[in-house]
Backbone of each chain as nested JSON, in Angstrom:
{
  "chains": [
    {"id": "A", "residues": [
      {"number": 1, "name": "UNK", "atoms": {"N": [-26.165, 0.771, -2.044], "CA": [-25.767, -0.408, -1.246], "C": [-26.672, -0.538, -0.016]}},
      {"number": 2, "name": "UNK", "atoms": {"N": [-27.41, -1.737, 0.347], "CA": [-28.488, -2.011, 1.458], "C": [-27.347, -1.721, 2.395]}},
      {"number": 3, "name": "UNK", "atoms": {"N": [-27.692, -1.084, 3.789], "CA": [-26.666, -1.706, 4.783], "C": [-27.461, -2.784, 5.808]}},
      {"number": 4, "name": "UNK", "atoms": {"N": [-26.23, -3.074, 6.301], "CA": [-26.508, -4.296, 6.644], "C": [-26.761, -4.264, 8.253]}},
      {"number": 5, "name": "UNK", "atoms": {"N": [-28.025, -4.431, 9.166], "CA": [-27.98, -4.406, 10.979], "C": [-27.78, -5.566, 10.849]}},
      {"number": 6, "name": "UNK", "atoms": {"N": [-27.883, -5.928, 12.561], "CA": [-27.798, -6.664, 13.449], "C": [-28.436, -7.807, 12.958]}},
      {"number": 7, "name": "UNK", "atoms": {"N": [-29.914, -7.418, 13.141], "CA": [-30.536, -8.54, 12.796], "C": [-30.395, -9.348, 11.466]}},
      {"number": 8, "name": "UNK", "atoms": {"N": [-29.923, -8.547, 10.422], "CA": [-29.26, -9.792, 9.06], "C": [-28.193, -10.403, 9.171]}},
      {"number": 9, "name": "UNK", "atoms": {"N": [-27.21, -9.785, 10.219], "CA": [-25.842, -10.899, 10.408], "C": [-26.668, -12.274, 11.295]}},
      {"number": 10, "name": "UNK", "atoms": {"N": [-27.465, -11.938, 11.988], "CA": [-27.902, -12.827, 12.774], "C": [-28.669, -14.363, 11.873]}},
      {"number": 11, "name": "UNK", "atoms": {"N": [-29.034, -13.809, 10.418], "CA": [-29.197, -14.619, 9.593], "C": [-28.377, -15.64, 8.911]}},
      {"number": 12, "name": "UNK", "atoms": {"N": [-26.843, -15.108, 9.116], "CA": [-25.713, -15.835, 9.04], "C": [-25.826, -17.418, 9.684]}},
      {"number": 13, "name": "UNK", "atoms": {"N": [-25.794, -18.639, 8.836], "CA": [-25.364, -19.857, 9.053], "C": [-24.107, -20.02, 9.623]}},
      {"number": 14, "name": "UNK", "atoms": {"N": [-23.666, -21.409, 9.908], "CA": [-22.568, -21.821, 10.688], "C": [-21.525, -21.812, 9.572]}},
      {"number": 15, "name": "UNK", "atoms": {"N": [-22.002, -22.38, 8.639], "CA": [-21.083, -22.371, 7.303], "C": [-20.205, -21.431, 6.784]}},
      {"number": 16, "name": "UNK", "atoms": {"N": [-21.301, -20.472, 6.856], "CA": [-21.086, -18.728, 6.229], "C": [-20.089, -18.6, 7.221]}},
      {"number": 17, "name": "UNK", "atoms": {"N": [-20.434, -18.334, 8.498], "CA": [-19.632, -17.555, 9.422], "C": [-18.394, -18.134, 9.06]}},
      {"number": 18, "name": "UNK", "atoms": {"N": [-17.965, -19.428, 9.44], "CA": [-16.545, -19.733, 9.096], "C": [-16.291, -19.213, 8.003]}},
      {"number": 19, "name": "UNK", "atoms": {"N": [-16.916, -18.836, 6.68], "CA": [-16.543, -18.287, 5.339], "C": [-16.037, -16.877, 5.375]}},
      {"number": 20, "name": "UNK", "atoms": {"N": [-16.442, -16.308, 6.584], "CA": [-16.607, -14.816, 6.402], "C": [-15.582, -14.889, 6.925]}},
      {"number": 21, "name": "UNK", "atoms": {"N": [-15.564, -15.355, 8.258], "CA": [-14.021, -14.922, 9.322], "C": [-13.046, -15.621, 8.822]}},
      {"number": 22, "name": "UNK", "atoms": {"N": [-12.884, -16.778, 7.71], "CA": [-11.106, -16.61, 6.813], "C": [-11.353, -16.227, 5.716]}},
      {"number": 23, "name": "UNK", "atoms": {"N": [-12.44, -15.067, 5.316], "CA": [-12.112, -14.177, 4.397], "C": [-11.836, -12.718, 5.018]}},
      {"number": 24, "name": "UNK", "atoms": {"N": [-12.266, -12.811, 6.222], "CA": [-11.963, -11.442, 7.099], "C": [-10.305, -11.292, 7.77]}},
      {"number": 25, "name": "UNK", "atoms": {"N": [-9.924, -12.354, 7.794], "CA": [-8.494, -12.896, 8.242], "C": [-7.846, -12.519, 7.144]}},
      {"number": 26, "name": "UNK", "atoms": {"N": [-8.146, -13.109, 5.909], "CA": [-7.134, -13.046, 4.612], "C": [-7.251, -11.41, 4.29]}},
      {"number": 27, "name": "UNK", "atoms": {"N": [-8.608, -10.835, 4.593], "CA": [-8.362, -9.509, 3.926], "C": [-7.243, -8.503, 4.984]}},
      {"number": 28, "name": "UNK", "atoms": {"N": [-7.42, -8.746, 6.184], "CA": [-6.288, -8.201, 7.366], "C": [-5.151, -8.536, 7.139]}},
      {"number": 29, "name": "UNK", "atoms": {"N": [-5.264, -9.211, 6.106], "CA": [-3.292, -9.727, 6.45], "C": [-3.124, -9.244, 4.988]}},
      {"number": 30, "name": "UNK", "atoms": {"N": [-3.707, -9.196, 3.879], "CA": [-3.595, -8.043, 2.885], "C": [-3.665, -7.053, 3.037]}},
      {"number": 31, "name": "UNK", "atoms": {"N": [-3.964, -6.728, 3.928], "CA": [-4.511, -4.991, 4.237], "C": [-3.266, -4.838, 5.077]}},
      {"number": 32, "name": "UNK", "atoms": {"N": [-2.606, -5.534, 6.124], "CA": [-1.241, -5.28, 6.729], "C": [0.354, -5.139, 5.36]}},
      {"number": 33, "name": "UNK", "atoms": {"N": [0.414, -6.393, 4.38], "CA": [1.043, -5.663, 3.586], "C": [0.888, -4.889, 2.844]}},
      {"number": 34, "name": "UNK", "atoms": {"N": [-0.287, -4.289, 2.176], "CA": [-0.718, -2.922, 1.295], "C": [-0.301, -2.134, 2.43]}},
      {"number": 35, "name": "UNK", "atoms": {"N": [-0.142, -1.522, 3.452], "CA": [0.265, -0.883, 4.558], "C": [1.621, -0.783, 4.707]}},
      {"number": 36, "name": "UNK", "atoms": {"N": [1.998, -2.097, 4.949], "CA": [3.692, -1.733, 4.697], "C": [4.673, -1.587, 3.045]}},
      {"number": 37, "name": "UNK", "atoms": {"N": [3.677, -1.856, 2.087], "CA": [3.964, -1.618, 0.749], "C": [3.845, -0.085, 0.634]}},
      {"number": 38, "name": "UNK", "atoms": {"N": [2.91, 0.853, 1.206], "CA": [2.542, 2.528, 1.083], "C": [3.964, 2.88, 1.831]}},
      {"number": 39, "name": "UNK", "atoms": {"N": [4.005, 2.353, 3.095], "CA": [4.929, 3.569, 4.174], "C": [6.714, 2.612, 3.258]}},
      {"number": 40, "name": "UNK", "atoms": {"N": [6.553, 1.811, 2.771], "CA": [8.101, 1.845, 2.312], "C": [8.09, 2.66, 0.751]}},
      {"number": 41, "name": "UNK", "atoms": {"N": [7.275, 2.916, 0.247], "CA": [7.172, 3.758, -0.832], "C": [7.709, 5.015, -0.832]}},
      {"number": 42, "name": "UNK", "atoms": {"N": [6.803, 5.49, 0.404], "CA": [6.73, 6.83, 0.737], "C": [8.597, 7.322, 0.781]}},
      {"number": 43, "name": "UNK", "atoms": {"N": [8.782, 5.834, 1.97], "CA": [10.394, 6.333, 2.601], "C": [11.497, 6.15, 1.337]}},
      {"number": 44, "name": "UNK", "atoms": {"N": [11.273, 5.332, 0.293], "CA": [12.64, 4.922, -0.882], "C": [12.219, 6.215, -1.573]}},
      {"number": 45, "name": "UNK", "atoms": {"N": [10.904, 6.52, -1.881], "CA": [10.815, 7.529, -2.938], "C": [11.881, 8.807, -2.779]}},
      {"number": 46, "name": "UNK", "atoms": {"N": [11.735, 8.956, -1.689], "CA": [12.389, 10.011, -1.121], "C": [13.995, 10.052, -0.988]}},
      {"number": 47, "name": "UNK", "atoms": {"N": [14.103, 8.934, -1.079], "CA": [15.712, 8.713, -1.394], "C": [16.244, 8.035, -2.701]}},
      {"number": 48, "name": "UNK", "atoms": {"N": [14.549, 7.967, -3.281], "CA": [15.705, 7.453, -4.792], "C": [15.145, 8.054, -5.884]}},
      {"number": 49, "name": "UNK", "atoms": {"N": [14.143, 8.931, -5.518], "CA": [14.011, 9.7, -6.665], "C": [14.221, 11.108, -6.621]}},
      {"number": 50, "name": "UNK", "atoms": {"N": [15.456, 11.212, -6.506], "CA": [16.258, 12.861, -6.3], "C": [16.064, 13.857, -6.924]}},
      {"number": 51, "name": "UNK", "atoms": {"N": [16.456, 13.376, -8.676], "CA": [16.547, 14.439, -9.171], "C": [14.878, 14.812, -10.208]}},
      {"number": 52, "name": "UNK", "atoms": {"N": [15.086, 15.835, -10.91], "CA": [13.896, 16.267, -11.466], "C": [13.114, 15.039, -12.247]}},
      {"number": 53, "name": "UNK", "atoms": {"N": [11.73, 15.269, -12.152], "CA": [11.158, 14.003, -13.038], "C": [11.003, 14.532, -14.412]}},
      {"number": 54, "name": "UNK", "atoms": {"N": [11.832, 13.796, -15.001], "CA": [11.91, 14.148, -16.668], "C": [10.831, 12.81, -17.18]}},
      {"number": 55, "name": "UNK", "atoms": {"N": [10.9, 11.659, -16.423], "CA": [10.23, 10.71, -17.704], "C": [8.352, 10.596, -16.506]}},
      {"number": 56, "name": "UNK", "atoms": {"N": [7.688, 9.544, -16.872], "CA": [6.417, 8.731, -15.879], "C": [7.51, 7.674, -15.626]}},
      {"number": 57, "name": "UNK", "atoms": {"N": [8.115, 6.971, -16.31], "CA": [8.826, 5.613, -15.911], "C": [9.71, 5.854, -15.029]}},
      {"number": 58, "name": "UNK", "atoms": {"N": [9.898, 5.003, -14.335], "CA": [11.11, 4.554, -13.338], "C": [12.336, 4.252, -14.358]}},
      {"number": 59, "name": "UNK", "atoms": {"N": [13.296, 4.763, -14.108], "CA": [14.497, 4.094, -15.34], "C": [15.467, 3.064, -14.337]}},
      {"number": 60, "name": "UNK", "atoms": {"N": [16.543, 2.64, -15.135], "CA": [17.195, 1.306, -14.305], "C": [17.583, 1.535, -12.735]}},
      {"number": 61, "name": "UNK", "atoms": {"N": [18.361, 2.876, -12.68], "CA": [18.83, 3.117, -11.621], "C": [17.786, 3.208, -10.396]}},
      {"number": 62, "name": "UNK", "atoms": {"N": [16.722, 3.917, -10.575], "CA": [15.806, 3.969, -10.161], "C": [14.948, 2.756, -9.67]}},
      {"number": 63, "name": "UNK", "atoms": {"N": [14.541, 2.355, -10.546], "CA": [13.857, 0.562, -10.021], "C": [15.102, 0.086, -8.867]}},
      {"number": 64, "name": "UNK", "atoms": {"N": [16.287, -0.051, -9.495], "CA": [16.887, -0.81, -8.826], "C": [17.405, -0.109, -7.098]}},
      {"number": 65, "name": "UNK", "atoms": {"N": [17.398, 1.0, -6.974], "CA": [17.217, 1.914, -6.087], "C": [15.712, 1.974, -4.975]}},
      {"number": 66, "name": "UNK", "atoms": {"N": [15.023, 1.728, -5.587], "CA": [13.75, 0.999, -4.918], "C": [13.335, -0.125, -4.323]}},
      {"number": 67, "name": "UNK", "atoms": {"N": [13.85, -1.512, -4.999], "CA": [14.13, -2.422, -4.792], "C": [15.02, -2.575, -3.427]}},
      {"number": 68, "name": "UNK", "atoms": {"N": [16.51, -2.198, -3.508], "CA": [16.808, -2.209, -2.652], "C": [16.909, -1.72, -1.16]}},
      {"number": 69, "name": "UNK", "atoms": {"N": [16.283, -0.399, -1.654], "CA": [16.136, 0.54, -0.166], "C": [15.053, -0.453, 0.537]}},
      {"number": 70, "name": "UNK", "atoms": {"N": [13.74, -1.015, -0.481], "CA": [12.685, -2.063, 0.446], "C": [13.428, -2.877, 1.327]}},
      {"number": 71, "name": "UNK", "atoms": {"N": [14.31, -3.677, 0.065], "CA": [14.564, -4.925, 0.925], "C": [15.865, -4.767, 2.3]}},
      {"number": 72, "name": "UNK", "atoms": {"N": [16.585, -3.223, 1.936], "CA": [17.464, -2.878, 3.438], "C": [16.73, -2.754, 4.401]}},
      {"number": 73, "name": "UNK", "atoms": {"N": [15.92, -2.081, 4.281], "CA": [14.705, -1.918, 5.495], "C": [14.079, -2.829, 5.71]}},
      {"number": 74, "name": "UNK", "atoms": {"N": [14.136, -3.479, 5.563], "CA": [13.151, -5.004, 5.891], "C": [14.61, -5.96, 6.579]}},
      {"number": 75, "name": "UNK", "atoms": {"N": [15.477, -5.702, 5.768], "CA": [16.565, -6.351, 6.817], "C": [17.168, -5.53, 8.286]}},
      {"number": 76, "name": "UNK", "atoms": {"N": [17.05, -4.162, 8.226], "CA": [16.992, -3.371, 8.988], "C": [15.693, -3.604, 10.758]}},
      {"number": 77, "name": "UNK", "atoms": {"N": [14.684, -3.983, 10.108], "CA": [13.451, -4.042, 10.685], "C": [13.74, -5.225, 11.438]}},
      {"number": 78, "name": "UNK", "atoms": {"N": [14.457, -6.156, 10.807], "CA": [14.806, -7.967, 11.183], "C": [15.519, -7.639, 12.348]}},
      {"number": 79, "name": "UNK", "atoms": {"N": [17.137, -6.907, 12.053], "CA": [17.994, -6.685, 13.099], "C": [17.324, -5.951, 14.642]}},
      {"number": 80, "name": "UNK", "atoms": {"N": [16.768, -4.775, 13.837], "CA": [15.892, -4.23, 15.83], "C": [15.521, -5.565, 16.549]}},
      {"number": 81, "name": "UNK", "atoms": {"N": [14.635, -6.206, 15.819], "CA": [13.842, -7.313, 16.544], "C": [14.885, -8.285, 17.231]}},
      {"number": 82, "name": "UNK", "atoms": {"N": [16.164, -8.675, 16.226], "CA": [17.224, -10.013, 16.654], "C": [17.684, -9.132, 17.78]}},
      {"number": 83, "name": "UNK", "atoms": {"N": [18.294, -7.741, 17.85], "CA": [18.703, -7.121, 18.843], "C": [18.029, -7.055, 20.256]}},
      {"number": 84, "name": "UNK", "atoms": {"N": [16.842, -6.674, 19.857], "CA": [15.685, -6.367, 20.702], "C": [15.596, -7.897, 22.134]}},
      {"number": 85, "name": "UNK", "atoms": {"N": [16.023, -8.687, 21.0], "CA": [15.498, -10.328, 21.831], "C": [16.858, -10.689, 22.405]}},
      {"number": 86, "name": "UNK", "atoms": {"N": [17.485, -10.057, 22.39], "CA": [19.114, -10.377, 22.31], "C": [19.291, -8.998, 23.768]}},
      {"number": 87, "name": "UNK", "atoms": {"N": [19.025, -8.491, 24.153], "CA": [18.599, -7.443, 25.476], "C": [18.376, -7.918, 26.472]}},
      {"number": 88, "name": "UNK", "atoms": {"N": [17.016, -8.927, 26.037], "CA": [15.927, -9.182, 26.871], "C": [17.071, -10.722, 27.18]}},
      {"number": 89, "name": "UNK", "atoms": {"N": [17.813, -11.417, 26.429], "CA": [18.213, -12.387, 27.013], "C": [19.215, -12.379, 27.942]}},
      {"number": 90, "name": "UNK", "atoms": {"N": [19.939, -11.007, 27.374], "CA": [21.126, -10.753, 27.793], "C": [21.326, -10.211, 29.372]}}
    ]},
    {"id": "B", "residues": [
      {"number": 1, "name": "UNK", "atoms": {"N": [-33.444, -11.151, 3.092], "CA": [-32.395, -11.38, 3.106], "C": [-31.864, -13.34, 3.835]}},
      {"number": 2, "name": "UNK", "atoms": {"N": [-31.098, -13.943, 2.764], "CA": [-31.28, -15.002, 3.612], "C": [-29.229, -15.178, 3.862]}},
      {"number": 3, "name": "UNK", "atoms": {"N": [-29.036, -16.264, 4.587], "CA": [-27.491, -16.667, 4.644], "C": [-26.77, -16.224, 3.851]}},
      {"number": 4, "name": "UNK", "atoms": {"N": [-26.825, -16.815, 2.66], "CA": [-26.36, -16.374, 1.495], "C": [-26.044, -14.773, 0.948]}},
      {"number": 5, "name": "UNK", "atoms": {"N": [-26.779, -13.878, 0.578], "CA": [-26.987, -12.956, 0.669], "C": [-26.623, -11.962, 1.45]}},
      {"number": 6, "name": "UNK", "atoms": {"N": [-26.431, -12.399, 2.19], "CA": [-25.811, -11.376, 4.078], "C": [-24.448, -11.898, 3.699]}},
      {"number": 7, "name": "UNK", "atoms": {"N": [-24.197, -12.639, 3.543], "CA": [-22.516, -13.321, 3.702], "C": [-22.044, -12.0, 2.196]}},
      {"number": 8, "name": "UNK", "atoms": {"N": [-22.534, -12.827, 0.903], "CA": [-21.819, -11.672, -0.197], "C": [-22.045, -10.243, 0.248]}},
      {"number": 9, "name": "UNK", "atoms": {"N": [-23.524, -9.798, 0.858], "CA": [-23.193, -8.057, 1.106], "C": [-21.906, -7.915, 1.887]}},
      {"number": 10, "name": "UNK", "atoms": {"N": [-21.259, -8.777, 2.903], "CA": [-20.562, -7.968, 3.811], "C": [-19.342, -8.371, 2.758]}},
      {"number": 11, "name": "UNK", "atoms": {"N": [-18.78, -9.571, 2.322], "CA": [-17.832, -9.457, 1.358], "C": [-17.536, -8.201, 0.776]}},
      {"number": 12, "name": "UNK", "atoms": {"N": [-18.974, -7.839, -0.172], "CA": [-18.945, -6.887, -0.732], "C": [-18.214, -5.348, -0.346]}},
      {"number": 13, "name": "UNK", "atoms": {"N": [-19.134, -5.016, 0.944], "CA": [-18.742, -4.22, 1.806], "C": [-17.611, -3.864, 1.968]}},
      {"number": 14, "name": "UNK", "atoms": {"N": [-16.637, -5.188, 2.394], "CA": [-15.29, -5.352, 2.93], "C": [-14.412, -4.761, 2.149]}},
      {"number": 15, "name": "UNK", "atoms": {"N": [-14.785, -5.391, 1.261], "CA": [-13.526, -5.003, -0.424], "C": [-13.584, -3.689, -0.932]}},
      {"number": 16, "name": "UNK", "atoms": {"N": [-15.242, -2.95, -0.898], "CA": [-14.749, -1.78, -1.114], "C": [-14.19, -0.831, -0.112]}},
      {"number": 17, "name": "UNK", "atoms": {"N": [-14.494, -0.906, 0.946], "CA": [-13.531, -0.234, 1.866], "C": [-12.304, -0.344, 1.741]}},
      {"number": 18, "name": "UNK", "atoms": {"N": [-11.901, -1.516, 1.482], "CA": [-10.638, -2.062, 1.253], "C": [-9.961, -1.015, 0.029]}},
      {"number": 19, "name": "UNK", "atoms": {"N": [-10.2, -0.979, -0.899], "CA": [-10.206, -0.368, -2.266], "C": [-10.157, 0.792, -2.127]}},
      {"number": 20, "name": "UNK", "atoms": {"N": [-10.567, 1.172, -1.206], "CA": [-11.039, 2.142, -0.955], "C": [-9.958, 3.169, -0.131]}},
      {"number": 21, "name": "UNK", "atoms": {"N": [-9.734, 2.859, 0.965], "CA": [-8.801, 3.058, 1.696], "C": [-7.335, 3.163, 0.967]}},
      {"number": 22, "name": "UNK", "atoms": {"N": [-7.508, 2.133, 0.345], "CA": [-5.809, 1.618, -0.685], "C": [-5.937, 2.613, -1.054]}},
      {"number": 23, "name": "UNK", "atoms": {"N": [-6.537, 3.295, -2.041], "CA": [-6.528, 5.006, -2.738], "C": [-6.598, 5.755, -2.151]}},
      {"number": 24, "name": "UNK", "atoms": {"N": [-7.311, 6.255, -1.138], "CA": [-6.977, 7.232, -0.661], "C": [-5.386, 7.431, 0.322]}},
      {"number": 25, "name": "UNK", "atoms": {"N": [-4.967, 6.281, 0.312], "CA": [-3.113, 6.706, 1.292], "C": [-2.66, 6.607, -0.535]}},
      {"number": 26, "name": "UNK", "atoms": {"N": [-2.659, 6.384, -1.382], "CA": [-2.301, 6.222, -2.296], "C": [-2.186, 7.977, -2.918]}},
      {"number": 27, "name": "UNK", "atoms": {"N": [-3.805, 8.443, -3.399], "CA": [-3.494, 9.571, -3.563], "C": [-2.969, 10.519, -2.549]}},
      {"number": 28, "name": "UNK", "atoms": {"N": [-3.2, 10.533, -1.458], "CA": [-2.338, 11.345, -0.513], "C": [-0.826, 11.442, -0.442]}},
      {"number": 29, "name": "UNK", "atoms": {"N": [-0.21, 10.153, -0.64], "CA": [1.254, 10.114, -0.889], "C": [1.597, 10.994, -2.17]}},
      {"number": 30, "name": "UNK", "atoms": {"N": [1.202, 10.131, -3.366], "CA": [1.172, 11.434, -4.625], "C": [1.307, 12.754, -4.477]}},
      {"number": 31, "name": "UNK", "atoms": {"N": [0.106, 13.341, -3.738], "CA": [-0.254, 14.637, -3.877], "C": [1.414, 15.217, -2.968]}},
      {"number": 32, "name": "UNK", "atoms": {"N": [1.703, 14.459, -1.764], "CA": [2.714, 15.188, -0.71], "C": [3.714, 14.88, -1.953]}},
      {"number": 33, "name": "UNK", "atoms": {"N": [4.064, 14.315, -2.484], "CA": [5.211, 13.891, -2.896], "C": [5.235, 14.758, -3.867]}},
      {"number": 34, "name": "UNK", "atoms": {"N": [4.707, 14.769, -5.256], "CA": [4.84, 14.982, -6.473], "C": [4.267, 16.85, -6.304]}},
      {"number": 35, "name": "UNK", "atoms": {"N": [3.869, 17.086, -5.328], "CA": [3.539, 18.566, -5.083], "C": [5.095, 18.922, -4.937]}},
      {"number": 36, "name": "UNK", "atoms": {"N": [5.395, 18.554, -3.594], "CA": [6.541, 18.671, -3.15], "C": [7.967, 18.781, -4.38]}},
      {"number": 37, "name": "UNK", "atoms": {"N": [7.556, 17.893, -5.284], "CA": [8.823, 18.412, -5.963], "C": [8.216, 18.843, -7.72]}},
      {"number": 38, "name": "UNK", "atoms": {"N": [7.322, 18.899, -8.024], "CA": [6.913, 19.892, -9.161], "C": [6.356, 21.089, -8.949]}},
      {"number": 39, "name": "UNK", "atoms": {"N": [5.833, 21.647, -8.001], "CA": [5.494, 22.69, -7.579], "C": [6.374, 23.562, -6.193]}},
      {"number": 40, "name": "UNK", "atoms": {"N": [7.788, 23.682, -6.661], "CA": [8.65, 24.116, -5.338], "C": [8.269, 26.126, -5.001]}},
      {"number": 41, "name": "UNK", "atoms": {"N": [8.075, 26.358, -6.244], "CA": [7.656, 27.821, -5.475], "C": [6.457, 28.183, -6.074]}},
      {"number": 42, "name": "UNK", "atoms": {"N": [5.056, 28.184, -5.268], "CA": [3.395, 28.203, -5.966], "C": [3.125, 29.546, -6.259]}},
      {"number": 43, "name": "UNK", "atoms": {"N": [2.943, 29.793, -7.509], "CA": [2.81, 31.13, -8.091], "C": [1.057, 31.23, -8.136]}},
      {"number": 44, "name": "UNK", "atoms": {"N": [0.768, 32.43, -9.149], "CA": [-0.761, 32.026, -9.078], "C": [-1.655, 31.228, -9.668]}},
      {"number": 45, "name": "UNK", "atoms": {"N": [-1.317, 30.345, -10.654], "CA": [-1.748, 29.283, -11.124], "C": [-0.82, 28.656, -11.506]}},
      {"number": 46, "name": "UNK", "atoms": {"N": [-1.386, 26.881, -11.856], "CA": [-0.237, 25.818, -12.033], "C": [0.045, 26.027, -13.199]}},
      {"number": 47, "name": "UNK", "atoms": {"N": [1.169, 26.096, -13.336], "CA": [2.078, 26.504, -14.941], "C": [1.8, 25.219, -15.973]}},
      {"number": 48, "name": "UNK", "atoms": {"N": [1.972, 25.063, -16.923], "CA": [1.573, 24.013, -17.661], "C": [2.807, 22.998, -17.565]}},
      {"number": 49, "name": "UNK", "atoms": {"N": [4.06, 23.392, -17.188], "CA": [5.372, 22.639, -16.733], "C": [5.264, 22.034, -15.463]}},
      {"number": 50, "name": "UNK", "atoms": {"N": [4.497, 22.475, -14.958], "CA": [3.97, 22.118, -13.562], "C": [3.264, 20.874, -13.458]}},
      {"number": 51, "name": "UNK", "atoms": {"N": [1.908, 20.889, -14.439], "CA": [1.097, 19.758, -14.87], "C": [1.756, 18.775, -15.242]}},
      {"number": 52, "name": "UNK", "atoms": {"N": [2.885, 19.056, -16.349], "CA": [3.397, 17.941, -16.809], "C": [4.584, 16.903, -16.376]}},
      {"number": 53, "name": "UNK", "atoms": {"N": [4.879, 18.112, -15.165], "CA": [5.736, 17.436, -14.286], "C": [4.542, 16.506, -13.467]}},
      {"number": 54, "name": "UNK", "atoms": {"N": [3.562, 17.186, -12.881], "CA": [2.899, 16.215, -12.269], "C": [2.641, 15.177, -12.626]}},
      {"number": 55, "name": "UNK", "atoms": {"N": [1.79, 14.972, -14.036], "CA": [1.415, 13.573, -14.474], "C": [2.331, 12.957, -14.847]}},
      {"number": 56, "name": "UNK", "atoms": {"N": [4.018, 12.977, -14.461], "CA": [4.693, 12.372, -14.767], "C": [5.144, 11.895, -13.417]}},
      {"number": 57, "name": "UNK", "atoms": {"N": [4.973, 12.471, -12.53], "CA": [5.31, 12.241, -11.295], "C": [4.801, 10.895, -10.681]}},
      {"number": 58, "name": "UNK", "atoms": {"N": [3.246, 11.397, -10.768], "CA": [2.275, 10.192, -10.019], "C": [2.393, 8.871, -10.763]}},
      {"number": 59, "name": "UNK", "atoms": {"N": [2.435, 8.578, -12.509], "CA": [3.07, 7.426, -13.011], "C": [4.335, 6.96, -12.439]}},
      {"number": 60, "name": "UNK", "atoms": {"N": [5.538, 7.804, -12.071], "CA": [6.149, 7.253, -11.773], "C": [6.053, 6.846, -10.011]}},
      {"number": 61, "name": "UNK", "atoms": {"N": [5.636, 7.543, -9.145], "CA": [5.567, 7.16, -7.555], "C": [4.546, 5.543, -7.642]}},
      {"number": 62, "name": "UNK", "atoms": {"N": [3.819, 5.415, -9.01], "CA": [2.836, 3.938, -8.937], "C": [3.692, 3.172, -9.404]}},
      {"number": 63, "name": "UNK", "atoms": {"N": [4.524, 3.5, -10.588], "CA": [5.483, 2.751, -11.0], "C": [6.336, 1.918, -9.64]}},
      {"number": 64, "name": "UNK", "atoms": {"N": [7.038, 2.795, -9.09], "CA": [7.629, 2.756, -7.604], "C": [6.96, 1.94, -6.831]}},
      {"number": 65, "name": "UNK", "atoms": {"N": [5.948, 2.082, -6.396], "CA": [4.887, 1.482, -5.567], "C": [4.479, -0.288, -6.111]}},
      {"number": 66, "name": "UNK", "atoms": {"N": [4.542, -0.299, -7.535], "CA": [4.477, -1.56, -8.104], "C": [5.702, -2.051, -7.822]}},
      {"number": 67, "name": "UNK", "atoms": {"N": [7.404, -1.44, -7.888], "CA": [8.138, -1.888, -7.934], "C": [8.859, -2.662, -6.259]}},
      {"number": 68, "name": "UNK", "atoms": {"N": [7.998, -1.392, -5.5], "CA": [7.682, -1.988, -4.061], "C": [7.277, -3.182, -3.449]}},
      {"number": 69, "name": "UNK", "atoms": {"N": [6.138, -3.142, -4.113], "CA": [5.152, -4.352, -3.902], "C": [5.585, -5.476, -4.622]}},
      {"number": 70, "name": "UNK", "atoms": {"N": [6.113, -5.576, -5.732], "CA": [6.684, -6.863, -6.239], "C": [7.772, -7.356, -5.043]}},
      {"number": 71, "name": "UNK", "atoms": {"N": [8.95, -6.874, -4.684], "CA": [10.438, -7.198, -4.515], "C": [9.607, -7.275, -2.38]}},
      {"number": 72, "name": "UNK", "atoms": {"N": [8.659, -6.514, -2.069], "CA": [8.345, -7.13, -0.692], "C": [7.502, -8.726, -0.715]}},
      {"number": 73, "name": "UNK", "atoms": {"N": [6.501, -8.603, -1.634], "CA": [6.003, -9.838, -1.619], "C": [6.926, -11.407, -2.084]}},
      {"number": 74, "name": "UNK", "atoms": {"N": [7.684, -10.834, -3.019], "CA": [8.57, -11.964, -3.44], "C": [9.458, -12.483, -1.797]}},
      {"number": 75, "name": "UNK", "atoms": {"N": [9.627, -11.292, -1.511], "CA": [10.492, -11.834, 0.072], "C": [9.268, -12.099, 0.83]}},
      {"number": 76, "name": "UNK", "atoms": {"N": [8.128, -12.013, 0.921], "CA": [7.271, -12.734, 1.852], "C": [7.317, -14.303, 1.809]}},
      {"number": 77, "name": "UNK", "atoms": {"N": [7.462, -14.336, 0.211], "CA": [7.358, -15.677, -0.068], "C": [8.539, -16.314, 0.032]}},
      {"number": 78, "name": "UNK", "atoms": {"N": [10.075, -15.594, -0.34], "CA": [10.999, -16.246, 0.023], "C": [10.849, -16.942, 1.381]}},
      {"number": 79, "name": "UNK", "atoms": {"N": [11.014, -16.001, 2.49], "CA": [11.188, -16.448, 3.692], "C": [9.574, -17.061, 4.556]}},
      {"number": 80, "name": "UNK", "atoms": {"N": [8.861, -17.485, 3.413], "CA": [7.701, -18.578, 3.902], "C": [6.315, -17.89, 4.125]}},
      {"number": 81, "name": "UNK", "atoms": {"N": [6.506, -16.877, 4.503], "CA": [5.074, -15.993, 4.53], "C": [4.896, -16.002, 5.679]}},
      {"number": 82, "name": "UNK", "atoms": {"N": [6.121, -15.827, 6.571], "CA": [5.403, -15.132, 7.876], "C": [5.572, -13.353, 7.942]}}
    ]}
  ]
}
């Protein structure tokens, strides 16, 4: 892979640049949920996959045990914040 | 090197880091995880029950991880994508 100095970004058009920075935008805001997709993995795994691993698959209980621990914590995550603003008004 | 050319290298660039990064927290989770519970007391080599717990492990923590990533993004989109 060439790398790339100074002086070849500087070769960058007006065009490009806008091309790059909302493809540099879109990849940050993918790269923020692949981020919060790893650390809620990490935390359900740990509470929903208890017992010994007999199969590779996830079985029903399991999926559905995953599923929901995400989406409590994400409602969990909602409440700090409603609370949080709910302090500051209070 | 002209406009063109500079713009796809750094694309390029971007994505594999990107890719890049994604695997490595990826295998690191695996390894803590699926160590952690197929290998609870490390003798002097990995037992072959050991292995097969493992490669059953890491299918399933991706399994998980897919099942993650579906049910968060669907709620991104429910509630509009902020």
């Amino acid at each position: 892979m060439d790398a790339l100095n100074d002086h070849d970004l500087e070769k960058l058009n007006d065009k490009d640049k806008a091309e790059l920075r909302s493809f540099l935008n879109n990849e940050s805001q993918k790269a923020r949920v692949q981020s919060t997709v790893h650390s809620l993995t990490d935390m359900c795994f740990t509470k929903c996959i208890t017992g010994n691993i007999k199969q590779g698959k996830l079985d029903k209980t399991e999926e559905g045990c995953m599923a929901n621990c995400a989406e409590r914590f994400l409602d969990i995550s909602g409440l700090t914040m409603k609370h949080l603003q709910n302090l500051r008004q209070g | 090197m002209d406009s063109e050319s500079v713009k796809a290298e750094v694309i390029k660039q971007v994505q594999t880091q990107y890719a890049m990064n994604n695997a490595r927290e990826l295998i690191e989770k695996i390894n803590e995880h699926c160590f952690q519970k197929c290998v609870p007391k490390p003798g002097s080599s990995l037992s072959s029950g050991e292995q097969a717990c493992f490669t059953q492990c890491m299918e399933k923590y991706m399994s998980a991880w897919n099942q993650v990533s579906t049910t968060y993004i669907t709620r991104l989109r429910r509630e509009g994508g902020q």
